[in-house]
NUDO-278001 format. One line per 8 residues: their letters; for each residue z, y, x of C-alpha. Coordinates in pm, 1 decimal. Layout:
! NUDO-278001
A) Z Y X  ...
! end
This chain:
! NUDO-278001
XXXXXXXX) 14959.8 16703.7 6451.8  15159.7 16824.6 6148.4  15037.8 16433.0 5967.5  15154.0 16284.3 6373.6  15531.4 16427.3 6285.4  15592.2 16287.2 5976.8  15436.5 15979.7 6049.9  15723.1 15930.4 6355.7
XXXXXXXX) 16006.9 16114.0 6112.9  15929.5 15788.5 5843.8  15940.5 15530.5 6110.3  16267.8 15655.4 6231.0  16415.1 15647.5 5882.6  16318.0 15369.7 5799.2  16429.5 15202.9 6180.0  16792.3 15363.8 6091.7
XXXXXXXX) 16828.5 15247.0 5787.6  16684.9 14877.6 5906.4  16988.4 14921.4 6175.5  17244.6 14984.1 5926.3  17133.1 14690.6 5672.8  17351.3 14418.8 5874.7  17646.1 14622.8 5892.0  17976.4 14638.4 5684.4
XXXXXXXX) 18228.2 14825.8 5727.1  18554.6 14913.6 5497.0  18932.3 14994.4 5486.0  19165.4 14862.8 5326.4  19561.8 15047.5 5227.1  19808.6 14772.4 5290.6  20207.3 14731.3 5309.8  20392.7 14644.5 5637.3
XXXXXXXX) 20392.8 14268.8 5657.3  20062.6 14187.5 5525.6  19877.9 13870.9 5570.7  19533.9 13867.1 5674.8  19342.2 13519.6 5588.2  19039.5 13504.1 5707.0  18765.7 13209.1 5656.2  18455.7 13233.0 5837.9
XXXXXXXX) 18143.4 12956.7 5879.5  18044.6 13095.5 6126.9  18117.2 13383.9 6356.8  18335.0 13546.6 6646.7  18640.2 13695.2 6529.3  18845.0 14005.4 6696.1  19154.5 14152.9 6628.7  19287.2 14472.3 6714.0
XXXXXXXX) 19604.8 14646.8 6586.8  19680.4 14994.7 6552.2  19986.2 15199.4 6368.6  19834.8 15236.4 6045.1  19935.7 15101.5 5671.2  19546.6 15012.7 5682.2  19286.6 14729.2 5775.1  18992.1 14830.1 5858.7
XXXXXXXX) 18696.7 14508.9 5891.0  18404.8 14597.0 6040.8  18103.1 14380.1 6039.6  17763.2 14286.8 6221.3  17486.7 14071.6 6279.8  17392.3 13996.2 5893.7  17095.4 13841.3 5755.4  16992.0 14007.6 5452.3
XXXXXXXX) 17101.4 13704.3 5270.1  17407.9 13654.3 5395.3  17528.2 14002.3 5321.8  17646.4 13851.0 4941.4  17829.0 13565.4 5102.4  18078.0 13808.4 5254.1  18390.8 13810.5 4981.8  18681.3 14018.8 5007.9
XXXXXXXX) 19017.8 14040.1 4763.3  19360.6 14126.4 4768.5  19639.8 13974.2 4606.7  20054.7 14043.8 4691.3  20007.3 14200.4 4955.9  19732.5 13967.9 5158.8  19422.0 14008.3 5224.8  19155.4 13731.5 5202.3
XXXXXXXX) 18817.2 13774.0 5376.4  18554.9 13517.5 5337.4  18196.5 13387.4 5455.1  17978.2 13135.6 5424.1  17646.9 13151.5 5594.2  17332.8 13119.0 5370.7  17201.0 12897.5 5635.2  17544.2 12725.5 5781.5
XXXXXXXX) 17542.0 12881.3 6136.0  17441.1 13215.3 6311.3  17454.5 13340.8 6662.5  17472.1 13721.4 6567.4  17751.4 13782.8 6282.2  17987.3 13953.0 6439.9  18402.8 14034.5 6293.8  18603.5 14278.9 6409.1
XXXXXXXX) 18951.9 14434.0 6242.9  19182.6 14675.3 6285.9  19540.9 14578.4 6129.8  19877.6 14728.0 6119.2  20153.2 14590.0 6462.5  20346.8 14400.4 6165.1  20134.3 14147.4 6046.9  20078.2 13797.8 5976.5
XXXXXXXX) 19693.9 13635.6 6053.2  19590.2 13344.1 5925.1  19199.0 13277.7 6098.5  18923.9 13016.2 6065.0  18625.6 12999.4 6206.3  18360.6 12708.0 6259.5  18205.7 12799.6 6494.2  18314.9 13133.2 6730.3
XXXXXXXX) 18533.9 13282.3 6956.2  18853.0 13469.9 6852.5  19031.4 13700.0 7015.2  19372.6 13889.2 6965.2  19386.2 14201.4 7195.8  19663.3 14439.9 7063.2  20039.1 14314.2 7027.2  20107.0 14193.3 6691.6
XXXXXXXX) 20421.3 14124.7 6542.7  20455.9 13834.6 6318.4  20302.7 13481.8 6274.0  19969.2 13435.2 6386.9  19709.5 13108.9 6365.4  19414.0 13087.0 6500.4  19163.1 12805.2 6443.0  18838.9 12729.0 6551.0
XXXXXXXX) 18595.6 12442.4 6566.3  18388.3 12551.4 6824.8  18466.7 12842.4 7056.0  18710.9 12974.1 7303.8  19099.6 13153.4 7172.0  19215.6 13426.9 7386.9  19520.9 13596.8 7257.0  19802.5 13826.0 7437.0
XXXXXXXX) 20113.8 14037.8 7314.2  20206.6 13856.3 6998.1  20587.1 13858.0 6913.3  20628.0 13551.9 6647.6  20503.1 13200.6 6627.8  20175.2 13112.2 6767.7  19955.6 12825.3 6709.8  19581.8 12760.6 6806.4
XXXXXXXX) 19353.7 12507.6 6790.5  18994.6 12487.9 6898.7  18773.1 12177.6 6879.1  18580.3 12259.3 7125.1  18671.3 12579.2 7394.1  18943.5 12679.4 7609.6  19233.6 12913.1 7524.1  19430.8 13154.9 7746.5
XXXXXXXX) 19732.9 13354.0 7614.0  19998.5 13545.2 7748.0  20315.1 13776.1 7687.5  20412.1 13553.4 7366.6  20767.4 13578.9 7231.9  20798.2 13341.4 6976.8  20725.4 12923.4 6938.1  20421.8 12856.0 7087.2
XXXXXXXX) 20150.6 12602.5 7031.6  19831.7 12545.5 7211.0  19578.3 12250.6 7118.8  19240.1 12223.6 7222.4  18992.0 11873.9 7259.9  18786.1 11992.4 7506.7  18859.6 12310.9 7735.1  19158.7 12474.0 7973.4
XXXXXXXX) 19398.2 12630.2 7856.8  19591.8 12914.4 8066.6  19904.1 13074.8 7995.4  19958.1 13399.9 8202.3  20369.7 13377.3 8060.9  20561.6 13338.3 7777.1  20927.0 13382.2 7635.6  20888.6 13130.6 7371.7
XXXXXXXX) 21219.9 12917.8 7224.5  20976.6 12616.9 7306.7  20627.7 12528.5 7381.6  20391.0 12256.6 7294.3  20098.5 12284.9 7500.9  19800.3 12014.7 7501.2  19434.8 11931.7 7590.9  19226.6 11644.7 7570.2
XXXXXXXX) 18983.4 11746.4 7878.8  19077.1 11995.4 8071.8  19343.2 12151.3 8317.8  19690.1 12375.4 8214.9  19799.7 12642.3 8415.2  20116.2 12829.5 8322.0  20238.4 13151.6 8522.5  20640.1 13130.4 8353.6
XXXXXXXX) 20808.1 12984.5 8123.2  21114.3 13119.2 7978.5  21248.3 12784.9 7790.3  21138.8 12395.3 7718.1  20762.8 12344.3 7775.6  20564.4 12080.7 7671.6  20187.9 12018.6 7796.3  19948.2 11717.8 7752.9
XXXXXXXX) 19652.8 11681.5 7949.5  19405.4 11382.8 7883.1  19185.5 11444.3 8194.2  19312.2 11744.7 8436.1  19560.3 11930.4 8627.7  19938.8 12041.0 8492.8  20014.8 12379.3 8720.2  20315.0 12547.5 8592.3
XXXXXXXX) 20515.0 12815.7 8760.1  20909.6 12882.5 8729.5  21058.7 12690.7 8405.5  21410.0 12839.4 8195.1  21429.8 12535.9 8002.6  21358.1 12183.6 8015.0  21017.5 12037.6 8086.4  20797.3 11732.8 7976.3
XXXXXXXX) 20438.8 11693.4 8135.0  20180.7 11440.1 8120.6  19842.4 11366.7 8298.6  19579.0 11068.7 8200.7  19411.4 11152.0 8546.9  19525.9 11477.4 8725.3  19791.8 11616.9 9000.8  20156.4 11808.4 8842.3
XXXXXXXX) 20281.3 12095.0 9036.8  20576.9 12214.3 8907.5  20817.0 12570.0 9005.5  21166.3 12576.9 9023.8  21346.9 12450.1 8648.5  21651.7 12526.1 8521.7  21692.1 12198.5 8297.5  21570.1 11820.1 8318.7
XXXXXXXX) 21222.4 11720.4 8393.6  20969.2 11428.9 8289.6  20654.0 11417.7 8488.9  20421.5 11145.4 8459.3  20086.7 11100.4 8580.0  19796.2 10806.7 8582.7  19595.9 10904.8 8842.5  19749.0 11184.7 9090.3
XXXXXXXX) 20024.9 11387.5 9308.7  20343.0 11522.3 9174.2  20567.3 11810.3 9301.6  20873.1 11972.5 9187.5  20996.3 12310.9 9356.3  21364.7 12213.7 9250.0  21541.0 12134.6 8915.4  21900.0 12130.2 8762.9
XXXXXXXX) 21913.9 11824.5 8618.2  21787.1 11459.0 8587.7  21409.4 11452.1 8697.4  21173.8 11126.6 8627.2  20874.1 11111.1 8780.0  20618.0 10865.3 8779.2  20255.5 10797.5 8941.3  20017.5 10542.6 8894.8
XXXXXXXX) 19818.0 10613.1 9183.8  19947.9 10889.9 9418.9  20251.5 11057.8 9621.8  20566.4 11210.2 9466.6  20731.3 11517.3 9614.7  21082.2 11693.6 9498.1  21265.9 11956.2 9662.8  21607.7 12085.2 9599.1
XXXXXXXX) 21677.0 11878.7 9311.1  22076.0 11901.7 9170.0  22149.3 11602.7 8944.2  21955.4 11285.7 8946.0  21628.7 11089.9 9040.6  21424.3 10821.2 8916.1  21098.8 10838.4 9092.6  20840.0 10567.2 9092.9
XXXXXXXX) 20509.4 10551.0 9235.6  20223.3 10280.0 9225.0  20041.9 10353.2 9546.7  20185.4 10609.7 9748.1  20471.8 10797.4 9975.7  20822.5 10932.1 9802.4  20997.7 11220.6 9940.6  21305.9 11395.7 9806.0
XXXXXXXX) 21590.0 11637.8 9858.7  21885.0 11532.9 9703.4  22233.7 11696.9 9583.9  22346.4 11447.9 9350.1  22657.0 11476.9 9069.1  22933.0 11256.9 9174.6  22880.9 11007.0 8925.2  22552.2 10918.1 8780.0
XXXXXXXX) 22259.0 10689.4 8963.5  21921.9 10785.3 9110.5  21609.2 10506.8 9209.9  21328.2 10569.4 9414.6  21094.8 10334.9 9400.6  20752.5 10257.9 9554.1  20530.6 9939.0 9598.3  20293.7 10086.6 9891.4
XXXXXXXX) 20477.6 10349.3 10068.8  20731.1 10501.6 10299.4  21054.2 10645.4 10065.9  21248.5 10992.7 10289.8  21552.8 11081.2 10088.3  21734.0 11420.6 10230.0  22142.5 11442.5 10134.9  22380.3 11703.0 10191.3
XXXXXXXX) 22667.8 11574.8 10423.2  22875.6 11607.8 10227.1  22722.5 11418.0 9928.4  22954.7 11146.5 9745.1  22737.7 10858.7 9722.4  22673.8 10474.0 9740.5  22336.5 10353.3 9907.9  22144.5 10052.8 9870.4
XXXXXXXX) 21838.1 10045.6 10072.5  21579.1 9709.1 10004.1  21242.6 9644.5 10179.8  21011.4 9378.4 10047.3  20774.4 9227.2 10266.9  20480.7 9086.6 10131.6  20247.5 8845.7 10345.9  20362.9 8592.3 10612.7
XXXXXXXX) 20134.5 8755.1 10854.7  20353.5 9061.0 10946.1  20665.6 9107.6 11154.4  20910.1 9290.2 10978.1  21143.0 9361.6 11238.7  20834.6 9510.0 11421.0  20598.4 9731.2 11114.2  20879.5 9806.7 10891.7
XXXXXXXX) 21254.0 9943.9 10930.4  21543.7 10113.6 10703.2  21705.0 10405.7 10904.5  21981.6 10635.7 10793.5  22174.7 10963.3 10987.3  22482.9 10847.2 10782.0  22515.8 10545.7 11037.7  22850.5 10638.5 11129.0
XXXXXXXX) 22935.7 10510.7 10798.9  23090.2 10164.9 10702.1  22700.0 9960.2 10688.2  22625.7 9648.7 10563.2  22256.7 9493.9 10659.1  22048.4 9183.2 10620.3  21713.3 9071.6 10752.7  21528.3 8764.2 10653.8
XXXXXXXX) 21163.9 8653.0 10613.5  21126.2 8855.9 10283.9  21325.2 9161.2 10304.8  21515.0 9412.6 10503.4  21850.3 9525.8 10339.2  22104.5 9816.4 10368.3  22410.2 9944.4 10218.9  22653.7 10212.8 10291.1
XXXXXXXX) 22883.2 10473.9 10144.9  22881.9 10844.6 10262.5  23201.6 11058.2 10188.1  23393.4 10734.8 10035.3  23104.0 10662.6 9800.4  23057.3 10766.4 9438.8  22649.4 10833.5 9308.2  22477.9 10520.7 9321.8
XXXXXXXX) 22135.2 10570.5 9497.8  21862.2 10274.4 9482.7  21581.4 10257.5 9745.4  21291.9 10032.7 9706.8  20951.9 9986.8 9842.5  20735.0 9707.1 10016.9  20588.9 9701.2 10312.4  20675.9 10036.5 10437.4
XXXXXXXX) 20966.1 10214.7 10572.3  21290.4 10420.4 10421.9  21456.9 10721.2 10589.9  21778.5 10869.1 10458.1  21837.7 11189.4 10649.0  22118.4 11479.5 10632.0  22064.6 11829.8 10546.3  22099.1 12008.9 10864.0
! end
């Protein structure tokens, strides 16, 4: 029995010690400010922070190999942690580090995840060639880029920019001075934005909530659905819907293949669509011009009454077959303005001037009808 015991003591030793062969695990005294640079092939990567002068790396998921490839120095105040795998890829090597609020991160990694949990104050970058970026509180400039993942951030305060070639990327808000926000295969949602926003999508969605700045998105082949945005807009899209809660400013839009939709827009239009319906509420500046045009469907543009503005209405008919005065027509609640019309084999035509005239507003589609209605 007394043989029995000792036999099970040795196998536990020697399991515990087997256990603590791929770990590492050491802190570091640092200054506030420090940079941490870390290089890693391969590996997931956290980062916490915490309101010490230290850094504290913690490591798991070694081979007994790779345990020598793991290199750490410090020079000027950064810190430079590096590995290279013995065989060039693992599933189980796992980072994790502790760092001081004020600091700067630098982090590679071909082939993990990375994450950023804590705030952090100061310039962070965060790169990875295969794996998904999630990252929230930081209060500096952001960038990430993933090859291959999808990346979701939120509460940033300083420039932010977002690239990934294959994955979403979701933004829960952000008080950036600007963001540049793109993907070449999946969808971008954005809660808030507190300034300009760019996003690029080659193959998804653009979904962004209330905008304090100016806006430019693009879509190879998705819908945009815009909030309410305090500056001008661009919205362009090859394959889908757009809509606009309201804007203050110019807005261009533009579909290849679907319907445009703006409400409450205070400035000027130019909205063209390739195969579907336009509809639009109006306030324009006095001077200035807005276009709507569509070459497959019906064009409703809503003015206040007591808009200052010049209209100019056109229909194009297209095939000899139809009767225009029957299938298509070009009706307006601002009648009881001076109107000048035309009808002929081709086209239907109107003009007219509400409040004396004074923003020029163009009207175009073909075979399909045009309403220009007063805000009640």
């Amino acid at each position: 029995m007394k043989m029995m015991n000792i036999f099970l003591v040795m196998i536990f030793v020697s399991v515990t010690a087997s256990a603590q062969d791929d770990v590492f695990k050491k802190t570091f005294t640092v200054q506030k400010g420090v940079r941490l640079e870390i290089n890693i092939n391969p590996g997931d990567i956290e980062i916490n922070s915490w309101d010490r002068s230290e850094i504290e790396i913690y490591v798991t998921g070694f081979d007994e190999e790779d345990k020598e490839n793991l290199k750490v120095s410090e020079k000027q105040n950064i810190l430079l942690v590096e590995f290279d795998s013995e065989w060039g890829w693992s599933d189980d090597v796992k980072f994790s580090f502790k760092v001081p609020v004020s600091s700067h991160l630098d982090v590679h990694t071909s082939g993990g995840d990375i994450k950023v949990s804590d705030k952090i104050i100061g310039q962070v970058r965060l790169n990875t060639s295969g794996g998904d970026v999630e990252v929230f509180n930081v209060q500096g400039e952001l960038s990430v880029r993933t090859s291959g993942g999808d990346i979701a951030v939120g509460d940033i305060a300083g420039e932010l920019s977002l690239l990934t070639s294959g994955g979403d990327i979701n933004i829960k808000n952000t008080s950036s001075r600007s963001a540049n926000v793109q993907t070449m295969g999946g969808d971008i949602k954005v809660e808030a934005a507190e300034s300009d926003f760019y996003g690029r999508t080659m193959g998804g969605d653009i979904i962004i909530g209330n905008v304090g700045g100016q806006v430019t998105v693009i879509t190879m082949g998705g819908d945009i659905e815009l909030g309410k945005v305090s500056g001008s807009v661009k919205m362009e899209t090859y394959g889908g819907d757009l809509k606009l809660a309201g804007a203050d400013g110019k807005v261009n839009a533009e579909t290849k293949g679907g319907d445009i939709t703006l409400y409450n827009i205070k400035g000027a239009i130019d909205a063209k669509t390739y195969g579907g319906k336009i509809y639009s509420e109006l306030d324009p500046k006095a001077e200035g011009q807005s276009t709507f045009n569509s070459l497959g469907g019906d064009i409703i543009v809503q003015l206040p009454s007591n808009a200052k503005a010049e209209v100019k209405a056109l229909v194009k008919i297209r095939g000899s077959w139809f009767d225009k005065s029957d299938d298509y027509s070009i009706t307006s609640d601002f009648l009881k303005n001076e109107v000048r019309s035309s009808e002929d084999d081709k086209e239907l035509s109107m003009e007219f001037k509400i409040n004396g005239g004074g923003h020029e507003i163009k009207i175009m589609t073909t075979n399909s009808n045009i309403q220009i209605i007063e805000k009640k």
